[in-house]
C-alpha positions as CSV (number, residue, x, y, z in Angstrom):
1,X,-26.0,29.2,10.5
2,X,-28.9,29.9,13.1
3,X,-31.3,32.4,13.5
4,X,-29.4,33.9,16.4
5,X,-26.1,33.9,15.1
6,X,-27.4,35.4,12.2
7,X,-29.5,38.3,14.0
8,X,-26.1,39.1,15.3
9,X,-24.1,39.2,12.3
10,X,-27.2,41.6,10.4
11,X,-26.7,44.0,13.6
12,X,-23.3,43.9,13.8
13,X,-22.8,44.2,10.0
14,X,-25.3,47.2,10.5
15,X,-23.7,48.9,13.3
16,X,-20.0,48.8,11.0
17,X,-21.1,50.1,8.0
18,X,-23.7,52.5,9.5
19,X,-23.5,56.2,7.5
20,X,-24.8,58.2,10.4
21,X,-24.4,58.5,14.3
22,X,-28.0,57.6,14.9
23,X,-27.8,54.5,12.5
24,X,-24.5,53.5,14.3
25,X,-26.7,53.8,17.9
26,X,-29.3,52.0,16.9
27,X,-27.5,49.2,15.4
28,X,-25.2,48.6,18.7
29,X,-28.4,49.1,20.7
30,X,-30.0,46.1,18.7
31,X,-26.8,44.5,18.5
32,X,-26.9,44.4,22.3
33,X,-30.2,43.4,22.8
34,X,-29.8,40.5,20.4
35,X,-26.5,39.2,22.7
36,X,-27.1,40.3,26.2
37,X,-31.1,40.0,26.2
38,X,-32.9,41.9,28.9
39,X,-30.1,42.7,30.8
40,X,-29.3,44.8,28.4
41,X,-31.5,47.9,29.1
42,X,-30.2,48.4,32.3
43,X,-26.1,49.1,31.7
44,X,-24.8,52.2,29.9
45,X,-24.1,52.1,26.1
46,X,-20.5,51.4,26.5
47,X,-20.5,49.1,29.3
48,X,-23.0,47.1,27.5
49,X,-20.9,47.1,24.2
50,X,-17.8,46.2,26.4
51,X,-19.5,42.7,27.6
52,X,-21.2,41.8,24.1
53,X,-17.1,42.1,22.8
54,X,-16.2,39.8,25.7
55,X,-19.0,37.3,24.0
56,X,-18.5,37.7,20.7
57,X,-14.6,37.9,20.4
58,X,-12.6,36.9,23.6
59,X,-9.5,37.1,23.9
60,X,-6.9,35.5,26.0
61,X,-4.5,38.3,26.4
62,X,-6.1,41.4,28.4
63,X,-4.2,43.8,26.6
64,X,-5.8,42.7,23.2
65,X,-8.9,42.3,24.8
66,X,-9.2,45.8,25.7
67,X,-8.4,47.0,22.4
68,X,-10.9,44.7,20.9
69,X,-13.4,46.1,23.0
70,X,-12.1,50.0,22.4
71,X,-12.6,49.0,18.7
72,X,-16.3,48.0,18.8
73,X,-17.4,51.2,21.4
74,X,-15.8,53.2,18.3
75,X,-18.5,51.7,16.3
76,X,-21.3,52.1,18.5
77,X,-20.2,55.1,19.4
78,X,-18.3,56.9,16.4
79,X,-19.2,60.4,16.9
80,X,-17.9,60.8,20.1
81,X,-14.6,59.1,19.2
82,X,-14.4,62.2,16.3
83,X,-14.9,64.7,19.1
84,X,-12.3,63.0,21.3
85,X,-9.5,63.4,18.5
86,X,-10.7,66.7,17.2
87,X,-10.1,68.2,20.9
């Protein structure tokens, strides 16, 4: 395995088992830096954590796809997920 791929695992491995909202944030934002580069800075959190899911696990069917995608912006962004179902 490369140094890359496994900067990528550590963050992403970081960002799904993170305790807190803050950990969880700063995981994805790593995470993203690490797969997008310095593109990454200028897109929204969840835009951002859409297109590193499109790189790190495609999908042919676009229905999957987009739950794949709604799955990793749940851990990125786990807190506001709580707030969605608690209202």
């Amino acid at each position: 395995m490369n140094r890359h791929t496994q900067m990528i695992n550590d963050r992403y491995e970081a960002m799904m088992f993170a305790k807190t909202s803050e950990q969880a944030r700063t995981a994805a934002g790593q995470l993203i830096k690490v797969v997008l580069g310095e593109e990454a800075g200028a897109k929204p959190l969840e835009e951002a954590l859409r297109e590193c899911c499109r790189i790190l696990r495609p999908s042919q069917d676009p229905r999957e796809q987009q739950r794949f995608e709604a799955e990793f912006i749940e851990l990125g962004i786990w807190p506001n997920s709580a707030h969605k179902i608690a209202a």
